[in-house]
FIKOLZA-1660 file (N, C-alpha, C; in steps of 0.1 Angstrom, whole numbers, plus 5000, padded with zeros to 4 digits):
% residues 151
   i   px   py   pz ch aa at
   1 4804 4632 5072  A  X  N
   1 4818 4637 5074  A  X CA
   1 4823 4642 5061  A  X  C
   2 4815 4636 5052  A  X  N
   2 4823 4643 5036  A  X CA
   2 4819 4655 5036  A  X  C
   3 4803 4659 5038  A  X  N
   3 4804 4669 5038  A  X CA
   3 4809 4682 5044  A  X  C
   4 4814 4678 5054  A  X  N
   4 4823 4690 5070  A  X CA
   4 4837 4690 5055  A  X  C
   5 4839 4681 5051  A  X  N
   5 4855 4680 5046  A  X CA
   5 4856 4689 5033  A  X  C
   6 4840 4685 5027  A  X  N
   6 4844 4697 5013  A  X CA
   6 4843 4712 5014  A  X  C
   7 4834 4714 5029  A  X  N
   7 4833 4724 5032  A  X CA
   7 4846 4733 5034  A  X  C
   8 4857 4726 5035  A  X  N
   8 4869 4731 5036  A  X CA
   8 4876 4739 5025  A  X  C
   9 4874 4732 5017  A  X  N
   9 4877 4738 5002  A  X CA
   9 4863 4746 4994  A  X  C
  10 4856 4753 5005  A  X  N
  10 4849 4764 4995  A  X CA
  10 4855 4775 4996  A  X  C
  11 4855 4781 4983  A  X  N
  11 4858 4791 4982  A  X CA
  11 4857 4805 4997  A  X  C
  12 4846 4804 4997  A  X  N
  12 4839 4816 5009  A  X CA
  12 4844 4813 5022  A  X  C
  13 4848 4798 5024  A  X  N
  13 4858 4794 5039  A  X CA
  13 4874 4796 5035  A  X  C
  14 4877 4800 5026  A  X  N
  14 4890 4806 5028  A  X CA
  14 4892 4820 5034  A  X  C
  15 4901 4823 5039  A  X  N
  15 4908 4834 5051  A  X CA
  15 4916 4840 5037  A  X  C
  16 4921 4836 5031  A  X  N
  16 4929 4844 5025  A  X CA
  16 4923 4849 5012  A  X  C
  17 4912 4843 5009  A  X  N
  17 4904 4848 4994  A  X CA
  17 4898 4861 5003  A  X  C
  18 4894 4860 5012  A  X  N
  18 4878 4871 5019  A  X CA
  18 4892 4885 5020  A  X  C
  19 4900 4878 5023  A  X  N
  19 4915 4892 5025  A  X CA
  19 4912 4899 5016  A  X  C
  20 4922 4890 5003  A  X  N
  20 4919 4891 4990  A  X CA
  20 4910 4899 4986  A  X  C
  21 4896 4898 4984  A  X  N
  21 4888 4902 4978  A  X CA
  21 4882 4921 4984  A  X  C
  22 4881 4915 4999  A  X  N
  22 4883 4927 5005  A  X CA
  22 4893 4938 4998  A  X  C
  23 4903 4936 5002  A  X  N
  23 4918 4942 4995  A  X CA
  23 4909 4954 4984  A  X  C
  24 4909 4940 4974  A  X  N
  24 4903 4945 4958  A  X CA
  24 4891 4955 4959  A  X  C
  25 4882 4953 4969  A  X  N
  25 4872 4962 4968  A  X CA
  25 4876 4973 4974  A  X  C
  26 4886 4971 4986  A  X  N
  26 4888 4986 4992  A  X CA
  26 4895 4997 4983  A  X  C
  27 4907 4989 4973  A  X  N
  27 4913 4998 4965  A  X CA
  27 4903 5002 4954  A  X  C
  28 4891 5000 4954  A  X  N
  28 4878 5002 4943  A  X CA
  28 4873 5013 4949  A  X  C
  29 4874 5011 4962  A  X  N
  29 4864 5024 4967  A  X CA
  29 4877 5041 4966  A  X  C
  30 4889 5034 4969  A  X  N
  30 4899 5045 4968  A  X CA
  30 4897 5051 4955  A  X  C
  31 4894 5047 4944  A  X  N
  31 4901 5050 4932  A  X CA
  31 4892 5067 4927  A  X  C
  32 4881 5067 4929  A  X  N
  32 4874 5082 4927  A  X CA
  32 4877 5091 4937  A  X  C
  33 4883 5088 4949  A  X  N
  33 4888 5097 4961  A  X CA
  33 4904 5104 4952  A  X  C
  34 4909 5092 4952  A  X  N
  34 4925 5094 4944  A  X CA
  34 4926 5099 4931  A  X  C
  35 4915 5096 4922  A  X  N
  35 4915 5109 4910  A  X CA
  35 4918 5116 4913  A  X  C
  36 4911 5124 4926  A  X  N
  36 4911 5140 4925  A  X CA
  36 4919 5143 4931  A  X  C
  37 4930 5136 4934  A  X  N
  37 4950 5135 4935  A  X CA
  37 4959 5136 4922  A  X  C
  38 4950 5130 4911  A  X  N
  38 4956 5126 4901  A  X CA
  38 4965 5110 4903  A  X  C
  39 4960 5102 4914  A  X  N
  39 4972 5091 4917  A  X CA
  39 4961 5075 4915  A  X  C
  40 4969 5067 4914  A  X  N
  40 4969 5051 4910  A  X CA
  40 4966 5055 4928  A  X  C
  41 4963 5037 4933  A  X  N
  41 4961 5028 4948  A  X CA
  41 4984 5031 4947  A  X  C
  42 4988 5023 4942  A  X  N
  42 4998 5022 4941  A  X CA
  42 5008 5035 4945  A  X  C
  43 5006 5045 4937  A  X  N
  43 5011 5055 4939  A  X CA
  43 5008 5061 4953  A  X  C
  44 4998 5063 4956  A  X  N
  44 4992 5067 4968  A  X CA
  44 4998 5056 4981  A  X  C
  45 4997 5048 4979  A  X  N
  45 5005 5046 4992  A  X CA
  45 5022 5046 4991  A  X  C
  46 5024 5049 4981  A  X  N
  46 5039 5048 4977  A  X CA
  46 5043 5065 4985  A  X  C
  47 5034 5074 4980  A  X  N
  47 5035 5082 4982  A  X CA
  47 5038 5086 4998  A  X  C
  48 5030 5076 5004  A  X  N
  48 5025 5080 5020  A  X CA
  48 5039 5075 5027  A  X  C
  49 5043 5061 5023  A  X  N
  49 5055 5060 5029  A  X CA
  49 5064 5074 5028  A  X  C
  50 5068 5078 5015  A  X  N
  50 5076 5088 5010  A  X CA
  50 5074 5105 5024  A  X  C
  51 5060 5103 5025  A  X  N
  51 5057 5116 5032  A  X CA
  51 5064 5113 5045  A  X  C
  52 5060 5099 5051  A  X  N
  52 5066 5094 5064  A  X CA
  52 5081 5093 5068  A  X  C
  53 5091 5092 5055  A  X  N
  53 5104 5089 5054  A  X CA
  53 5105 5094 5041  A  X  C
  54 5111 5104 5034  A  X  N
  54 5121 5108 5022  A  X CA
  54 5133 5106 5023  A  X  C
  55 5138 5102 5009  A  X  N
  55 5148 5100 5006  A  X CA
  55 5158 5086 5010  A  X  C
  56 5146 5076 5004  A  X  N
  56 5151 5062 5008  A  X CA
  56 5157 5058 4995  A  X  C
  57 5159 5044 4999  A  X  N
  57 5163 5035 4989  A  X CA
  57 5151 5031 4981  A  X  C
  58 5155 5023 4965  A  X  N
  58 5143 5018 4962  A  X CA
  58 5138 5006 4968  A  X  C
  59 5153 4997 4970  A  X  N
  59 5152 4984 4981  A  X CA
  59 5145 4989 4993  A  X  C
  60 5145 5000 5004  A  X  N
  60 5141 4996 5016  A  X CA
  60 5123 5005 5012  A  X  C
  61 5122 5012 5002  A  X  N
  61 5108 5016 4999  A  X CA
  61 5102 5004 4997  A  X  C
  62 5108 4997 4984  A  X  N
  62 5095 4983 4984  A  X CA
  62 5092 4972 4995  A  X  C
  63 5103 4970 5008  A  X  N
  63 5105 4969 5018  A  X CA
  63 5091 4970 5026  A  X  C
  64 5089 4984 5023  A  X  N
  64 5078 4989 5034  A  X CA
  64 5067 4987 5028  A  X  C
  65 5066 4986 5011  A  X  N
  65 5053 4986 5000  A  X CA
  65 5053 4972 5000  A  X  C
  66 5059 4963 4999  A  X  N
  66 5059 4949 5001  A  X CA
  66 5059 4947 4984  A  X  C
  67 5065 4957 4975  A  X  N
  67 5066 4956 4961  A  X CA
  67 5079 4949 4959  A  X  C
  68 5083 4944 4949  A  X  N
  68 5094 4942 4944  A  X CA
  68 5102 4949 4935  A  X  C
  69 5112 4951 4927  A  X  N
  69 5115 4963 4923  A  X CA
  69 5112 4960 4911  A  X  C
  70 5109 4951 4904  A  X  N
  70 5099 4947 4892  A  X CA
  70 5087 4959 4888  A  X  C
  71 5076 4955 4902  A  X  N
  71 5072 4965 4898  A  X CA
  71 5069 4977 4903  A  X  C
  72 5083 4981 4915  A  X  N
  72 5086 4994 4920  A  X CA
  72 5092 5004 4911  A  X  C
  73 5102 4996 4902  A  X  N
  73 5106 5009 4889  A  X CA
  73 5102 5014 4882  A  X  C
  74 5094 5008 4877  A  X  N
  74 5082 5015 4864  A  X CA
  74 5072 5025 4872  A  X  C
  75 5065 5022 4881  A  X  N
  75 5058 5031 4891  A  X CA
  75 5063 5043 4897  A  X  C
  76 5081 5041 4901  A  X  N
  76 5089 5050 4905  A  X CA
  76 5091 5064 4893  A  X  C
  77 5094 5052 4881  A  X  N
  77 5094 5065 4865  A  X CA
  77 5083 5068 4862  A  X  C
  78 5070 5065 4866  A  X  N
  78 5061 5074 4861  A  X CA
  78 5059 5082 4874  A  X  C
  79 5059 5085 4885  A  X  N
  79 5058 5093 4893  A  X CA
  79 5069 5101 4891  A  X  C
  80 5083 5098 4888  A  X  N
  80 5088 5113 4884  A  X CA
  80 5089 5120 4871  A  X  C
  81 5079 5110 4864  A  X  N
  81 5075 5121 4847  A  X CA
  81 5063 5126 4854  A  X  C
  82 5055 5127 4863  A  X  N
  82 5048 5130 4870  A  X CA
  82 5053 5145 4876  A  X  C
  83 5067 5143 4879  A  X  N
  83 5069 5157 4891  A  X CA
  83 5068 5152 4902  A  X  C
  84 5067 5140 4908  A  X  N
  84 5065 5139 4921  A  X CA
  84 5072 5135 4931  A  X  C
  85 5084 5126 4924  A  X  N
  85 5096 5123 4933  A  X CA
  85 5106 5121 4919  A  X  C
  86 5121 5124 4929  A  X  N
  86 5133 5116 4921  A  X CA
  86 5137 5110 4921  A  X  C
  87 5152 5104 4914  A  X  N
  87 5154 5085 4914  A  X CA
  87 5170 5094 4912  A  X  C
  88 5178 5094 4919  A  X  N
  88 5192 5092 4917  A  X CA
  88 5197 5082 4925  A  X  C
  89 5210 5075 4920  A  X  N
  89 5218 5069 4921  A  X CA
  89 5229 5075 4935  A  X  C
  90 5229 5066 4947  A  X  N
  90 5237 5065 4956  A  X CA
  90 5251 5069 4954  A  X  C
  91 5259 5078 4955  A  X  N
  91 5272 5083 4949  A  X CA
  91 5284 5076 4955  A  X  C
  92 5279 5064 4967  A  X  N
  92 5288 5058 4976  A  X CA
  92 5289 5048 4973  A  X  C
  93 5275 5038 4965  A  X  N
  93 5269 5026 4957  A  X CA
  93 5261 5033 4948  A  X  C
  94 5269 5032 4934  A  X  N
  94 5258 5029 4924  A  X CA
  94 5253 5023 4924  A  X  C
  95 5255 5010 4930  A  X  N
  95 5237 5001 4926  A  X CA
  95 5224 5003 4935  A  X  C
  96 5229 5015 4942  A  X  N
  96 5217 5024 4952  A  X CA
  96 5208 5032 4948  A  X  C
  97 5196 5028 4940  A  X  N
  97 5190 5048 4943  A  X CA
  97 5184 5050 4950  A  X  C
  98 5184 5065 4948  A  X  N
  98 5177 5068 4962  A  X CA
  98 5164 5074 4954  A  X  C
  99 5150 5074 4966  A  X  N
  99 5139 5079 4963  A  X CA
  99 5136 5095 4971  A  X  C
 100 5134 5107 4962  A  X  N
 100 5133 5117 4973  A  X CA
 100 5122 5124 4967  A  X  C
 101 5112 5127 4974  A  X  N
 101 5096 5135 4970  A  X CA
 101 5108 5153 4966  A  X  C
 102 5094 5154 4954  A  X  N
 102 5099 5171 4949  A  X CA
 102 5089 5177 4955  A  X  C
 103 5093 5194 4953  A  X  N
 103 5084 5202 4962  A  X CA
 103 5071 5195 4959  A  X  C
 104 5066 5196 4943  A  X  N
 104 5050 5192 4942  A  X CA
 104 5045 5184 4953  A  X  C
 105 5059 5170 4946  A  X  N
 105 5052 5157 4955  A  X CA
 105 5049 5159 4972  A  X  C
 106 5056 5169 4980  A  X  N
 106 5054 5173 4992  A  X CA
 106 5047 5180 4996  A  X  C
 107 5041 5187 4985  A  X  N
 107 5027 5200 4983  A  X CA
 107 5015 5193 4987  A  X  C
 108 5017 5182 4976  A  X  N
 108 5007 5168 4973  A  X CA
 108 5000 5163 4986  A  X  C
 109 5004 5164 4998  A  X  N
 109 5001 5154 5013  A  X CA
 109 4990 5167 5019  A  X  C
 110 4990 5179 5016  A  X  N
 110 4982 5189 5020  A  X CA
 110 4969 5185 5015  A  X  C
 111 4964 5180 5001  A  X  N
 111 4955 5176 4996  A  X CA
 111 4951 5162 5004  A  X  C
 112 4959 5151 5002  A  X  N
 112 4958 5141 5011  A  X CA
 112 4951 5140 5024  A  X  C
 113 4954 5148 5027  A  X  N
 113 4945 5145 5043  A  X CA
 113 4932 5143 5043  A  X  C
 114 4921 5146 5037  A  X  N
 114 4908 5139 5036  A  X CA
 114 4908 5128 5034  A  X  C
 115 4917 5122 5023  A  X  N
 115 4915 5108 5018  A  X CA
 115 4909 5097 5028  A  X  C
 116 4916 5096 5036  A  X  N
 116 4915 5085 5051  A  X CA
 116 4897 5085 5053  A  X  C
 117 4892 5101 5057  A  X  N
 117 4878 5101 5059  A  X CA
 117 4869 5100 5050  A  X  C
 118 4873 5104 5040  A  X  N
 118 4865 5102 5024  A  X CA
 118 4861 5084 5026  A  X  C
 119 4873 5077 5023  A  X  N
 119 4875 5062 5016  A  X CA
 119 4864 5060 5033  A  X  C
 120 4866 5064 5048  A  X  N
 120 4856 5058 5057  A  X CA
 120 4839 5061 5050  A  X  C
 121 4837 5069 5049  A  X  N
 121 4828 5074 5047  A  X CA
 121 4823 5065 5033  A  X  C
 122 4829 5065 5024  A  X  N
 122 4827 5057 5012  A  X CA
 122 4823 5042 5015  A  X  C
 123 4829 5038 5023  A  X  N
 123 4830 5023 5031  A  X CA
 123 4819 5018 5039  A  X  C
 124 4812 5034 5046  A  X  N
 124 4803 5031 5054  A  X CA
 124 4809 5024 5070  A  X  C
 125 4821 5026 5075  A  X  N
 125 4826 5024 5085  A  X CA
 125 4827 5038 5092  A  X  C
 126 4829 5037 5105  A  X  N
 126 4832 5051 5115  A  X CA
 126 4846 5046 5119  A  X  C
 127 4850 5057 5127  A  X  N
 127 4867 5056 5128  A  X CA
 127 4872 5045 5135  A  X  C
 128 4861 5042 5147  A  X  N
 128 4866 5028 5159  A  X CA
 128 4866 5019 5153  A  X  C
 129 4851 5014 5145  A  X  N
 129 4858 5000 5135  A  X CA
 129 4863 4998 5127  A  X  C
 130 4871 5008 5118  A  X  N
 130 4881 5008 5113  A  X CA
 130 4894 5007 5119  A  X  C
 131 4896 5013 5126  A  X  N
 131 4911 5012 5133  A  X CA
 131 4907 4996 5142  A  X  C
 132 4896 4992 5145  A  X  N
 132 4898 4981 5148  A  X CA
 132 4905 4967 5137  A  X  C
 133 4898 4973 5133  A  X  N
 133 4896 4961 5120  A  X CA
 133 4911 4963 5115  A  X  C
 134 4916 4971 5110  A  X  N
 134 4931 4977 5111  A  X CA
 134 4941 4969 5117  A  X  C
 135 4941 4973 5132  A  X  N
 135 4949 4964 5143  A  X CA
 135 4944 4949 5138  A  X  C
 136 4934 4940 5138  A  X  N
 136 4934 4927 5135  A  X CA
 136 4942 4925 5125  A  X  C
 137 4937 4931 5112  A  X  N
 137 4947 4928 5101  A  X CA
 137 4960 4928 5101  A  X  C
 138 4963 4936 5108  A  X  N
 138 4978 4941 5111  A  X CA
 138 4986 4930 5118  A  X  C
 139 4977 4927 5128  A  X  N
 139 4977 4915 5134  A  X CA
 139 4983 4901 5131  A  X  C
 140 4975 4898 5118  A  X  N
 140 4976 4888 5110  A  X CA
 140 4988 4890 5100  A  X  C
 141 4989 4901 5095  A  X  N
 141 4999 4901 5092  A  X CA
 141 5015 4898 5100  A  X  C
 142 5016 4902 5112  A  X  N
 142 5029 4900 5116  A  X CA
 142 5029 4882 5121  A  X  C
 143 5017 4882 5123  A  X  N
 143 5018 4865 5131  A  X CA
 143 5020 4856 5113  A  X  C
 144 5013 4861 5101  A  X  N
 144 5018 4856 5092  A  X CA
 144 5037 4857 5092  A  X  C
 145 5037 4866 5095  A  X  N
 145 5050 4871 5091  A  X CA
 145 5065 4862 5100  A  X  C
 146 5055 4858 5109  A  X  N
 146 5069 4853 5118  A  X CA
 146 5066 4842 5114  A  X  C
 147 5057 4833 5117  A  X  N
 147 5055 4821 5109  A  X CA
 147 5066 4817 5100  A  X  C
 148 5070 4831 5087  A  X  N
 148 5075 4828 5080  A  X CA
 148 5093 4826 5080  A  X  C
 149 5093 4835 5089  A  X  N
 149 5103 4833 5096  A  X CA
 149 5113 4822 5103  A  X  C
 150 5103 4819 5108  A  X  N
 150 5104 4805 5115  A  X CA
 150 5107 4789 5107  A  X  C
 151 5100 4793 5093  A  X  N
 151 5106 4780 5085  A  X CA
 151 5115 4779 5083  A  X  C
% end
């Protein structure tokens, strides 16, 4: 029985390290796709929200990035020493800014569209197990999520 018990605490039987680690290797495979964007992991999906919705808040962007604005500001000012989005202040609430893609940064999503097939192809996945694997995660995420709710 001790041994079923330590097995619990290995490393490789955690759910949340194999996430984890995954995670880290997928944004490893992004990173030579996204040079030839000129963008960080970070930026790049920051971006994607941005293409899906412009002209948000910083609050409801990190919302969707699951960033904090710690380290949604600094990311937000180098993407507009960048050229690729702006940061003004809400004229109704200053303590609002708003986030809005510039022409570049909306030029920028025309290049984007391979990325998706690239990073499969890099991965060695085809599109069904991907989008499967996708929905599970996604999955896990919201049943994490209400969980959390619930306490």
């Amino acid at each position: 029985m001790a041994g079923a018990q330590e097995d619990i605490l290995k490393l490789e039987n955690q759910l949340c390290f194999a996430v984890y680690a995954c995670s880290r290797e997928i944004i490893k495979l992004y990173r030579p796709i996204l040079d030839e964007l000129g963008l960080t992991y970070t930026q790049y999906v920051t971006m994607l929200a941005l293409w899906e919705k412009d002209g948000v808040s910083v609050k409801e962007l990190g919302g969707k990035l699951y960033l904090d604005s710690g380290t949604l500001t600094p990311l937000l000012k180098k993407m507009e020493s960048m050229g690729l989005v702006t940061r003004e202040r809400e004229k109704s609430d200053e303590r609002s800014v708003v986030i809005t893609l510039t022409e570049k940064g909306a030029n920028l999503k025309e290049k984007a569209f391979d990325v998706p097939a690239k990073l499969l192809c890099s991965a060695g996945f085809d599109a069904e197990e991907a989008a499967e694997v996708q929905m599970k995660v996604t999955k896990l995420l919201e049943q994490v999520q209400a969980f959390q709710v619930q306490e």
